[in-house]
C-alpha positions in Angstrom: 129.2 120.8 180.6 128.7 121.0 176.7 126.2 117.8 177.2 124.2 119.4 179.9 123.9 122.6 178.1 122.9 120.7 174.8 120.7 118.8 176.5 119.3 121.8 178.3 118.8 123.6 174.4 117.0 120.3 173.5 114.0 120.3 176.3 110.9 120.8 175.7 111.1 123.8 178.6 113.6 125.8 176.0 112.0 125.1 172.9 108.6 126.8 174.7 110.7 129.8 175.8 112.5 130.5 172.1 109.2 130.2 170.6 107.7 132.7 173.3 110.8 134.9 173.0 111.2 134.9 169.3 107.5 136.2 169.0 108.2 138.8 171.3 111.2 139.8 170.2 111.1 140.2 166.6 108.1 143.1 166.6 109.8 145.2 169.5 112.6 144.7 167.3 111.5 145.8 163.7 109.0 148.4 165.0 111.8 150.2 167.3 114.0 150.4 164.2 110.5 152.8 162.7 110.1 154.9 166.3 107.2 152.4 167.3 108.6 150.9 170.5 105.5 151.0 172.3 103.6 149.4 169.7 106.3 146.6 169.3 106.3 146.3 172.6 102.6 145.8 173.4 102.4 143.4 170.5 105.0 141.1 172.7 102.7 141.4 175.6 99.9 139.9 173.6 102.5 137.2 172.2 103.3 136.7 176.3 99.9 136.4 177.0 99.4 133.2 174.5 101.7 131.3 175.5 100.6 129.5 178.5 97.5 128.0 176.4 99.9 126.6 174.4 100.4 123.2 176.0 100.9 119.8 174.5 97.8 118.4 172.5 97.2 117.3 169.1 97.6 120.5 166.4 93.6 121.3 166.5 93.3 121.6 170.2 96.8 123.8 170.1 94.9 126.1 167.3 91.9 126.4 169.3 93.3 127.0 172.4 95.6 129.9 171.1 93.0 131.5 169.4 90.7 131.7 172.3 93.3 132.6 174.6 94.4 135.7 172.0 90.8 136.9 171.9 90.1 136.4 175.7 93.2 138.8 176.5 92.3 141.3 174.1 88.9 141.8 174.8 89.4 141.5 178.5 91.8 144.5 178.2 89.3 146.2 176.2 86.8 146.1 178.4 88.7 147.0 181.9 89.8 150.5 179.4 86.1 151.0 178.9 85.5 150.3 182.3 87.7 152.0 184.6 86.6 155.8 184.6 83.5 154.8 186.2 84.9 153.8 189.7 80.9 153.0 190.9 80.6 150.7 188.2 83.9 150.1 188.1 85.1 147.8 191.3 81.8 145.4 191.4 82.5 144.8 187.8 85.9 143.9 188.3 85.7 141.6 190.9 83.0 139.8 188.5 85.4 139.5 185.8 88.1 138.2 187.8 85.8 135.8 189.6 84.3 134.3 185.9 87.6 134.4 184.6 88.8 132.5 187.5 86.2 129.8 187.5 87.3 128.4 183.4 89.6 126.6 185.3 87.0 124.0 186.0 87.1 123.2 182.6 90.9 121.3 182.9 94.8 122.1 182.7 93.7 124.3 179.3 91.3 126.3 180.6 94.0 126.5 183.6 96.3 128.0 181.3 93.6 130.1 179.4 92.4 131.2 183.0 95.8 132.5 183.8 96.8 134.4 180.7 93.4 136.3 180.9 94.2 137.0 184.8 97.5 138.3 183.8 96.3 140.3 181.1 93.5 141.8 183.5 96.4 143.1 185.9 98.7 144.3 183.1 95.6 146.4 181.5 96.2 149.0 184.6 99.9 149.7 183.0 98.6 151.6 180.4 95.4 153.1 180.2 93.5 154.1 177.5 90.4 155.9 176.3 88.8 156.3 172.9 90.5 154.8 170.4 93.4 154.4 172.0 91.8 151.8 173.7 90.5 149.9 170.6 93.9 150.1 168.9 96.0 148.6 172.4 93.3 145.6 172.2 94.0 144.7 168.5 97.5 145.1 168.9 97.4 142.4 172.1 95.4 140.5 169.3 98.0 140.5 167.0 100.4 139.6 169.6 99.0 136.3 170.1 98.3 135.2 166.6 101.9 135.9 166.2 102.8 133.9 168.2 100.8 131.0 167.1 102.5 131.4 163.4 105.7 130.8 165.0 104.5 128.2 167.3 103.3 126.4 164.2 106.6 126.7 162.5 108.0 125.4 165.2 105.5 122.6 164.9 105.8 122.0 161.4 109.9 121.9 161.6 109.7 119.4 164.5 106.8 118.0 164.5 107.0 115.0 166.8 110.5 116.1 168.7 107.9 116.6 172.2 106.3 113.5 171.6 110.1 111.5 171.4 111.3 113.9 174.4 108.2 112.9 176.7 109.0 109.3 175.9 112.4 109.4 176.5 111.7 110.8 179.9 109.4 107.6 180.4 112.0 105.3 179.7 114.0 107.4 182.0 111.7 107.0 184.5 110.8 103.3 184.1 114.5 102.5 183.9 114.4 104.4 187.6 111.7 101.8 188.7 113.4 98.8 187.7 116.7 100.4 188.9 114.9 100.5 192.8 113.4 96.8 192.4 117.3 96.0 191.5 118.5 97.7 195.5 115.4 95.5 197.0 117.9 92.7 196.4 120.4 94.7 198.6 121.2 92.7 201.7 119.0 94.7 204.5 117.9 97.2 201.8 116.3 99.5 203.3 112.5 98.2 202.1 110.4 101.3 203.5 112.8 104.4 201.6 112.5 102.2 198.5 108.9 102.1 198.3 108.5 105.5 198.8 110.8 106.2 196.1 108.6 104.0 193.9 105.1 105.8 194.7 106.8 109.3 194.3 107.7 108.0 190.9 104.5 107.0 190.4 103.4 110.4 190.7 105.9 111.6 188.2 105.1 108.7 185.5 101.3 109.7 185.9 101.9 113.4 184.5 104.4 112.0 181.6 102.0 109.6 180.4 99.1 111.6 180.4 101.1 114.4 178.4 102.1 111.4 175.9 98.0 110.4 175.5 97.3 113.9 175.0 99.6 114.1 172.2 100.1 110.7 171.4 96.9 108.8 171.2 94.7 112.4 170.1 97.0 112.7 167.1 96.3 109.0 166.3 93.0 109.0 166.7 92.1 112.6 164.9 94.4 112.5 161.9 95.3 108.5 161.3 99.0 107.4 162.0 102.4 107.6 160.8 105.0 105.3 161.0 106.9 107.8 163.6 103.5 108.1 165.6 102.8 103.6 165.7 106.7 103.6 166.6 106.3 105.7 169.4 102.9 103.7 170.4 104.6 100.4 170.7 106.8 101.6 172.8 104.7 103.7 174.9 102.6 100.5 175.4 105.6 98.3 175.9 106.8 101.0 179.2 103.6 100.6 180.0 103.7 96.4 180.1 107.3 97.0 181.7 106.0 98.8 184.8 102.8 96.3 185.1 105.1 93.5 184.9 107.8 95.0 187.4 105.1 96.1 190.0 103.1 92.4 189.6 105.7 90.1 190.2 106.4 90.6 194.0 109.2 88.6 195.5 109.4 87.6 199.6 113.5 89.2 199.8 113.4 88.4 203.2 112.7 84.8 202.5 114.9 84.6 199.7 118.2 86.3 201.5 116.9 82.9 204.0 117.2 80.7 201.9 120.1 81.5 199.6 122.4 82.8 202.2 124.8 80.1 201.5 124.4 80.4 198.1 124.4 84.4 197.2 126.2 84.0 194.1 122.5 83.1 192.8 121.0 86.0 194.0 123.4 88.3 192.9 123.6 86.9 189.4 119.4 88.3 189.5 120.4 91.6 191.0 123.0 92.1 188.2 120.7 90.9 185.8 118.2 93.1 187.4 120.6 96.5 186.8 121.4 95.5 183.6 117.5 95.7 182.5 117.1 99.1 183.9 120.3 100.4 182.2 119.3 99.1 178.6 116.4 101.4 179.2 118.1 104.4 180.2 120.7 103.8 177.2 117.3 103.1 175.0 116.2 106.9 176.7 119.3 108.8 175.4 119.2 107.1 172.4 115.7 108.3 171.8 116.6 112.1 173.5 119.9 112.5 171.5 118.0 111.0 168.2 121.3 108.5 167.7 121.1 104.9 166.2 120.5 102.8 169.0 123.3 100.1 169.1 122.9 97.9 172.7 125.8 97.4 174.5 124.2 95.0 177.1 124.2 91.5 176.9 120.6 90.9 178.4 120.5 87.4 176.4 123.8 86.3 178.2 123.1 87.4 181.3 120.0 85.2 181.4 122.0 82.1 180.6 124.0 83.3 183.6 120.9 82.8 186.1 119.8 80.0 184.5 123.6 78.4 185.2 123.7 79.6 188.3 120.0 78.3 189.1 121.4 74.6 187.9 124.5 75.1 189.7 122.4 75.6 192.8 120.6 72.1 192.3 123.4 70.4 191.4 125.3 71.5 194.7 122.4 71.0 197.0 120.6 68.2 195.0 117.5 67.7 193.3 115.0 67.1 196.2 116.1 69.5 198.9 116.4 72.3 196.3 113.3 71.8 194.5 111.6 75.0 196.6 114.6 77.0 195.7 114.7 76.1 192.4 110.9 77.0 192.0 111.6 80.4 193.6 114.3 80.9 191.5 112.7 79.4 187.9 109.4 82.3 188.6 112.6 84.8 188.8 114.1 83.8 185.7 110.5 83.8 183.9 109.9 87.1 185.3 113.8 88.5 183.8 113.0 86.4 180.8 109.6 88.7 180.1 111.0 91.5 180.7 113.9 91.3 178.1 111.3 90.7 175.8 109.5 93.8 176.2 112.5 95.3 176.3 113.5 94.0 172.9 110.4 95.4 171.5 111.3 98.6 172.6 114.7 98.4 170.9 113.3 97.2 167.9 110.4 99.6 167.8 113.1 102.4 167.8 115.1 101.0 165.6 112.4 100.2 163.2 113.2 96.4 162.9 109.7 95.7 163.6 106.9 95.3 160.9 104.8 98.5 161.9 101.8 97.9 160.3 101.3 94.9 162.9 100.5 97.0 165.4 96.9 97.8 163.6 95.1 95.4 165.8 96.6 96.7 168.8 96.2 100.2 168.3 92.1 100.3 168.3 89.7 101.3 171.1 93.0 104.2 172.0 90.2 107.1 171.8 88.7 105.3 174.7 92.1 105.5 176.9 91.9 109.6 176.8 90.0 112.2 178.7 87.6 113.7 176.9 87.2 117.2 175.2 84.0 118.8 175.8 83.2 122.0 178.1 79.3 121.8 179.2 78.3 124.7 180.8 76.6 122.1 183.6 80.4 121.5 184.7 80.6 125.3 185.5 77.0 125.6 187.6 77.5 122.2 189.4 80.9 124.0 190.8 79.5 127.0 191.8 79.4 126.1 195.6 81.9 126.0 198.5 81.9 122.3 198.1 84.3 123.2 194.9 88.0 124.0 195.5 87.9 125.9 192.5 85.4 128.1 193.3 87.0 128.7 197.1 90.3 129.5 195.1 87.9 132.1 192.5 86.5 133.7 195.6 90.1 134.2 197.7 91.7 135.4 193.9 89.2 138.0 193.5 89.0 139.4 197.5 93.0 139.4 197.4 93.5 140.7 194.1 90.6 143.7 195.1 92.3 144.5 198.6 95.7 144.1 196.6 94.1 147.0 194.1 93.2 149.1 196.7 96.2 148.6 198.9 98.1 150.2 195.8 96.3 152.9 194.9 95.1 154.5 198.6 99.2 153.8 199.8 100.0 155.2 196.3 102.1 152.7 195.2 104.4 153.1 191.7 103.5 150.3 189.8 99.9 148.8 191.0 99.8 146.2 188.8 103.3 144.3 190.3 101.2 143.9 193.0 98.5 142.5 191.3 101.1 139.9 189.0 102.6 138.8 191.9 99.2 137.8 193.5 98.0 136.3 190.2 101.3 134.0 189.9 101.8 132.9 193.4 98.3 132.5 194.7 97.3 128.8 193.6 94.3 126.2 195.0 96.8 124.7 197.0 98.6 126.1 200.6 102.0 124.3 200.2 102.5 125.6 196.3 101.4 129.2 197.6 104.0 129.0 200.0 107.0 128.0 198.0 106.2 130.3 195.4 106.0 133.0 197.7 109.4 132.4 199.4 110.6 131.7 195.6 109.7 134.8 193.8 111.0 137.3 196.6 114.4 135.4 196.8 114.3 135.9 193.0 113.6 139.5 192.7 115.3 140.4 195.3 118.1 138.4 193.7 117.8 139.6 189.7 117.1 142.8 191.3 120.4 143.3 193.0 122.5 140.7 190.1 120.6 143.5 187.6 121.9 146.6 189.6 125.7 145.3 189.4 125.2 144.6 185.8 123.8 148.1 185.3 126.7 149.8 187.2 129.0 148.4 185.1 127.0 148.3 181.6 125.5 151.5 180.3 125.1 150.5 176.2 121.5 150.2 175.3 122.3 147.7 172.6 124.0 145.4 175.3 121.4 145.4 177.7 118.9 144.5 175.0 120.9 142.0 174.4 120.8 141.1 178.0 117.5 140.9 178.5 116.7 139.1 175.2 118.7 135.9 176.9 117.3 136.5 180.5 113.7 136.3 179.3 114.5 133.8 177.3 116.1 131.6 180.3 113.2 133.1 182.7 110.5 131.4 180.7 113.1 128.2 180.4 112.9 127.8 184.0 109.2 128.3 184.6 108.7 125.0 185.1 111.8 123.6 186.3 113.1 125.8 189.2 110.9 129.0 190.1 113.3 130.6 191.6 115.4 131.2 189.2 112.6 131.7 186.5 112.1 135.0 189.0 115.7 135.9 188.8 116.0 135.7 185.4 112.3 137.5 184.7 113.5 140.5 187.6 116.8 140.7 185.4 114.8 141.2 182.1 112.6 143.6 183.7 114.6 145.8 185.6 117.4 145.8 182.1 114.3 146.9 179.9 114.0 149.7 182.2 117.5 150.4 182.4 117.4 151.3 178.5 113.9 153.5 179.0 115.0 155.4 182.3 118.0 156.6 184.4 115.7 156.1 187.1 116.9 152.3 187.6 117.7 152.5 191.9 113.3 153.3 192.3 112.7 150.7 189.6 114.3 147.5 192.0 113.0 149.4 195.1 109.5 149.3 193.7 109.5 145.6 191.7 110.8 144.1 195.3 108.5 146.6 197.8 105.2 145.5 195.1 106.8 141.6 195.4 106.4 141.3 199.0 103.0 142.9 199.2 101.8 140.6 196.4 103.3 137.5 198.0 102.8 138.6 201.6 98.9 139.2 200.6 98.8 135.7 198.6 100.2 134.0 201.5 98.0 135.8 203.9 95.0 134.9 202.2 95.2 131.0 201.2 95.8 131.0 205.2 92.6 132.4 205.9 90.1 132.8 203.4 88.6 129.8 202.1 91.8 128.0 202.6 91.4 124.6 200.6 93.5 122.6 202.7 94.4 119.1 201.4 93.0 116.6 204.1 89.4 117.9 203.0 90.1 116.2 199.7 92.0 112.9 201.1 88.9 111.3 201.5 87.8 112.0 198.0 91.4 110.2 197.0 91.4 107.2 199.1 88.1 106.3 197.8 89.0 107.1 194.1 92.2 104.4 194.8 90.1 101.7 196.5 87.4 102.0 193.9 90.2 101.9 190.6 92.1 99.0 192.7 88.3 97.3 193.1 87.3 97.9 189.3 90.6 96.2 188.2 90.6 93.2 190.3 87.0 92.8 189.2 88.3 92.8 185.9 90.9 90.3 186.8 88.4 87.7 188.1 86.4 88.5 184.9 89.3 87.8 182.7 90.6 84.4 184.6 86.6 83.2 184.0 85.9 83.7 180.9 89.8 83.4 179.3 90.4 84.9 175.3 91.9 88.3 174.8 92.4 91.0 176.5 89.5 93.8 176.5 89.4 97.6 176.7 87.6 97.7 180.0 90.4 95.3 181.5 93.2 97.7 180.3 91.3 101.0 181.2 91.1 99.5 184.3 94.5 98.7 185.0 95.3 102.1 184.0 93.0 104.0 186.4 94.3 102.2 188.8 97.8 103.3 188.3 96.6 107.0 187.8 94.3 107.2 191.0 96.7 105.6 193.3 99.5 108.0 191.9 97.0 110.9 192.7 96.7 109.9 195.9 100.1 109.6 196.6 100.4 113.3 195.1 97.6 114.4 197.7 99.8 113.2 200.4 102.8 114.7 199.0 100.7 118.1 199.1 99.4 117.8 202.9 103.1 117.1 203.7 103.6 120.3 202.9 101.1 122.0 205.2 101.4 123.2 208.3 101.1 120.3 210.9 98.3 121.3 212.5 96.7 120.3 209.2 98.5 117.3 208.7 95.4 115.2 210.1 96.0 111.2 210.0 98.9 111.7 208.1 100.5 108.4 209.3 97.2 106.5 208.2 97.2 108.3 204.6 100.9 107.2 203.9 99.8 103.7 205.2 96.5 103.9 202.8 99.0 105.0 199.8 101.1 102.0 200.3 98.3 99.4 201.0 96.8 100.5 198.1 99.8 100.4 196.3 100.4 96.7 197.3 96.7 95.8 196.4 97.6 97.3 192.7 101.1 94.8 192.8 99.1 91.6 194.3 95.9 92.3 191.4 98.9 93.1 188.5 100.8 89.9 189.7 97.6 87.9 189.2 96.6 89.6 186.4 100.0 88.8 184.4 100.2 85.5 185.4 96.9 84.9 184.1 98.1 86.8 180.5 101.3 84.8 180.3 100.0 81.3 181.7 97.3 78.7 180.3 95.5 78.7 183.1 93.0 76.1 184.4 89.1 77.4 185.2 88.4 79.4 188.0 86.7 77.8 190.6 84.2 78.6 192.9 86.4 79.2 195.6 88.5 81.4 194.0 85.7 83.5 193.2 84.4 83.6 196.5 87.8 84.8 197.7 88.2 87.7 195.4 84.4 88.6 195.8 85.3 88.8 199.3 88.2 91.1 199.1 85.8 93.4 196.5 83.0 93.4 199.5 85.9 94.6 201.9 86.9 97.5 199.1 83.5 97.8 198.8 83.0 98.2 202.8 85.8 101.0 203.0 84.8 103.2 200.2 81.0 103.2 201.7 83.0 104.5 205.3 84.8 106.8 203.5 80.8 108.4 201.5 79.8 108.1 205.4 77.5 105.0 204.5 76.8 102.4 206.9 77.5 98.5 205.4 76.9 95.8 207.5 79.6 93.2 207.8 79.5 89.8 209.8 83.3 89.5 209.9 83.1 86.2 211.6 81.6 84.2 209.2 84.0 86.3 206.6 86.7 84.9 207.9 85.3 81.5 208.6 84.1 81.0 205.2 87.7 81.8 203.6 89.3 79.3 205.3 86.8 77.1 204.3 87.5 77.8 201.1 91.4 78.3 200.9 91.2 74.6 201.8 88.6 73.6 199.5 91.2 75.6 196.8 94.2 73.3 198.1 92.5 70.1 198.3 90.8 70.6 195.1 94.7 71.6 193.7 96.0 68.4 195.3 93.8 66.5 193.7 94.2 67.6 190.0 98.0 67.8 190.5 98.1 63.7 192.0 96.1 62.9 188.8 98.3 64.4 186.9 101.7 62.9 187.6 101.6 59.8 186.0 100.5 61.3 182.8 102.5 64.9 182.0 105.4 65.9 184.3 105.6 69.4 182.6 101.9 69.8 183.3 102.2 69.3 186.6 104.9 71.4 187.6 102.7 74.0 185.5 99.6 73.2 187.7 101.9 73.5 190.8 102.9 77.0 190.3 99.8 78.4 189.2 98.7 76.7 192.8 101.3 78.0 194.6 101.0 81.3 193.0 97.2 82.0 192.7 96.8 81.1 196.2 98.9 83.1 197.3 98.4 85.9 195.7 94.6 85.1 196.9 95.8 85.0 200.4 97.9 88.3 200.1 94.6 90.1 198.3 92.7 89.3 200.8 94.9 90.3 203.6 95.5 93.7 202.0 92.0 94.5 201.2 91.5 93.9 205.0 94.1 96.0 206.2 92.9 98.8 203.9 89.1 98.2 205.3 90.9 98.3 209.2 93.0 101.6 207.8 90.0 103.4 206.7 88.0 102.4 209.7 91.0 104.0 212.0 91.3 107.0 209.3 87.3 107.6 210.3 87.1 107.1 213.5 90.4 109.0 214.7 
């Protein structure tokens, strides 16, 4: 229990919340102590409202984004106070503002965040109105709320300064070390191959968002403000996770065949599978090494166990002979090359963190990182080119503002107590997409209802002021802890912190629940209501979008594959960028699936093909990475004609199925496709044969060299191809259904 709850203190999540809480605490605080409640009081909203900008990103773009976000708030609730006693100008203007503010969100997760804040502080403006200046004074006090709170986010910054960056790493180990973990059960006798794959994709999804919040931070700090030894260390090994999962997903293994072949001899087999485990557990010990910031002393024996497999490989030949277990042995030799590269990644890591590694090696590596992150610049083009239906953005602007108006006046014709609940609720539960609506809908009511009724017994029981301000100091605090991690109880503890702060200004505390949960369910019934039917942006209209965004990365990277295996030296930028939109667009399309599962089934449309697209598409990524690595690692001999017409072939078929899915018609004589590929298969094996027979008599090593890059290219060839026609047959099916 003490290690959860210290490791709960030590997340990312809680440090957020303190900072938040700490900046909203300490003026209610101090100013209550002079009379000034109110004024401490609206000085935490305005702390409140920054927050949400402030999301991981090198210090300038935190700075900015604070800043704007303070202003936005204030001036917004400026202007609905100068507004509002004109109701004929009043109600057209207001559904402008919400729309605009609504629509930043184009600009990326920032403007997101901005968006929201602004939106929140729009609703909260009808708590207190003001006139004169009144009005004036509430803004600049919001104002001051939020550059409050970035002073103490920067002292928090400056104390800690690269405790996120170490925490989102250590999560990507975590994560990584859960990849290798499930290529470890594949190894499971009559593992169940279909549960494990899905497993993999979903963490796919997950290591997409961690990586690209370790760029932001990461590679924008590099890049803007040169690099320290603590910001190359975490580099190398944010590079090295990144070689790790390559190398895991590229080097594909026929289990079926294997558990064949070696079912008389399993001992070899499960000599890999331990070996296997043991690499994913020296990551996770490598990831609470990093989280807990302790001296990282190994306590596995990767080293060892290698010898092990390579013993039980020569027992294995020894018992069966040299001739009948040559095959085996091959199988078995690619399997020990494969564990024997990734120990040696591994050990980079562990040195990296350790610091037994020359840091200032990394120079060469470390250039071109600019060119790996997404860039910061807000045109006003991007905001007219989404002002159509075609945008989901603008759908979701125009169903926020109609449901936030009828919200408006649903509160103030049936004279409801607290209007702007209503229009919170809405704000925080209505989102783009239909199955995220949904839960937080179901989420927040269960929440209020149940802080609302914990809060009541609390309250029955506890009538000192100074202990429910105590209270509610600590449910805030966990409320914003749990924002992102469970929603539900985020809404617990925020219903708890609300209805205690009114438990210390009124007696009235029964009508204060009965309100919060009556103005809940009409916010959350009216969001769910309206990302039903107005606009609704279900997810199979953006599938399509997806699928082609996958097949076109996968395309692009085996292009750069072929490019690579002709032409040899090092690896370039556009190879790696390559590889790693690859990895992000297939992971978004799995996340797109993950969404439509969520929707009602009547809009689950070809959901079976999707899932099948996802994991085609995954396998294309493992059969390119597998080739691509091998290349890397090998000297390799020069690609021949054949083999380019092979992986030119599998492009067009990409190339095919991405002009279906942009409703373009490609002809494509699939006859002389396929007739043309076996030709040259067997001009690739005869041409194989023939270098291999003249090269026996002169370098044995060479030759067994030459025969697994044989047996391995043209294979791999053979599986590309196959995949990239399943994917055009998919897509066809996906079309026409």
């Amino acid at each position: 229990m003490i290690y959860k709850i210290r490791k709960f203190t030590d997340s990312t999540n809680f440090t957020n919340a303190l900072k938040v809480t700490i900046a909203a605490v300490i003026p209610v605080i101090l100013l209550s102590l002079v009379g000034k409640f109110e004024v401490g009081f609206t000085i935490a909203l305005g702390a409140i409202f920054a927050y949400p900008s402030d999301i991981p990103s090198n210090l300038k773009h935190k700075i900015i984004g604070v800043l704007v976000t303070a202003f936005l708030v204030a001036g917004v609730n400026l202007l609905v106070n100068i507004v509002f006693p004109y109701p004929t100008l009043f109600y057209p203007f207001l559904m402008v503002l919400i729309f605009l503010i609504a629509m930043i969100s184009v600009y990326g997760h920032r403007a997101t965040m901005v968006s929201f804040s602004a939106l929140i502080s729009v609703s909260l403006a009808f708590a207190s109105i003001n006139t004169g200046w009144a009005m004036i004074q509430h803004a600049g006090l919001i104002l001051s709320g939020g550059l409050f709170y970035l002073l103490i986010s920067l002292i928090f910054h400056y104390i800690r300064p690269h405790r996120y960056v170490e925490l989102q790493i250590a999560e990507c180990i975590k994560l990584t070390a859960k990849y290798l973990k499930l290529r470890g059960d594949l190894w499971t006798f009559n593992a169940d191959k279909k549960a494990i794959i899905e497993k993999q994709l979903h963490l796919q999804v997950e290591l997409n968002t961690i990586r690209q919040n370790i760029r932001e931070v990461l590679m924008s700090g590099h890049t803007s403000s040169g690099s320290s030894n603590q910001n190359r260390k975490m580099l190398i090994v944010f590079i090295s996770l990144i070689e790790i999962l390559e190398l895991a997903l590229s080097t594909s293994f026929d289990h079926d065949k294997l558990h064949q072949k070696f079912d008389d001899q399993p001992k070899v087999l499960l000599t890999y599978q331990k070996l296997a485990y043991t690499l994913a557990s020296s990551l996770k010990q490598l990831s609470k090494s990093v989280k807990k910031r302790t001296t990282y002393f190994s306590k596995h024996t990767l080293l060892s166990e290698l010898d092990d497999l390579q013993l039980a490989i020569t027992d294995y030949a020894n018992d069966l002979g040299k001739v009948p277990a040559s095959e085996g042995v091959f199988m078995l030799t690619t399997m020990l090359q494969y564990a024997e590269k990734q120990v040696e990644k591994i050990t980079i890591v562990e040195r990296a963190i350790t610091l037994a590694f020359n840091l200032q090696d990394f120079k060469e590596k470390d250039k071109d990182l600019e060119k790996f992150l997404t860039p910061q610049y807000y045109p006003l083009s991007t905001l007219t080119e989404n002002l159509s239906f075609s945008s989901t953005i603008f759908r979701h602007s125009l169903r926020l503002t109609l449901t936030l108006l009828i919200g408006f006046i649903i509160g103030n014709v049936l004279t409801f107590h607290n209007v702007y609940w209503i229009l919170l609720t809405i704000i925080v539960i209505l989102q783009p997409g239909y199955g995220l609506t949904k839960q937080r809908s179901f989420n927040r009511i269960f929440g209020t209802i149940l802080g609302g009724l914990i809060a009541f017994g609390i309250l029955s029981l506890v009538q000192n002021k100074i202990t429910l301000s105590i209270l509610s100091i600590i449910s805030i605090l966990l409320g914003f802890s749990f924002t992102q991690i469970n929603y539900k109880v985020s809404a617990t503890f925020v219903t708890i912190y609300v209805v205690f702060i009114y438990g210390v200004l009124t007696p009235n505390i029964g009508d204060v629940i009965q309100y919060r949960i009556l103005d809940t369910v009409v916010g959350a019934a009216l969001a769910f209501l309206a990302n039903h039917f107005l606009w609704p942006s279900w997810e199979f209209l953006n599938i399509p979008s997806h699928i082609e965004k996958a097949i076109s990365a996968n395309q692009n990277y085996l292009k750069e594959i072929s490019i690579f295996y002709n032409k040899k030296g090092t690896i370039s930028t556009s190879y790696r960028l390559a590889r790693k939109n690859a990895f992000i667009e297939i992971g978004n399309l799995m996340a797109s699936f993950q969404r439509m599962a969520q929707e009602p089934k009547s809009k689950q449309k070809q959901l079976p093909q999707v899932y099948k697209l996802a994991v085609l598409n995954h396998s294309l990524l493992s059969s390119s990475a597998s080739l691509g690595t091998y290349i890397q690692s090998h000297k390799t001999t020069s690609a021949s004609e054949a083999f380019n017409v092979v992986v030119d072939t599998a492009v067009k078929n990409l190339d095919h199925a991405t002009s279906l899915l942009k409703e373009k018609d490609l002809y494509l004589n699939e006859n002389l496709l396929t007739e043309d590929l076996a030709m040259r298969f067997t001009e690739l094996r005869n041409s194989s044969a023939k270098e291999i027979k003249e090269g026996i008599a002169t370098d044995e090593e060479a030759f067994q060299l030459k025969m697994q890059e044989t047996q391995l290219v043209i294979e791999q060839l053979i599986w590309l191809t196959n995949l990239s026609e399943n994917i055009l047959k998919t897509t066809k099916e996906l079309k026409e259904s």
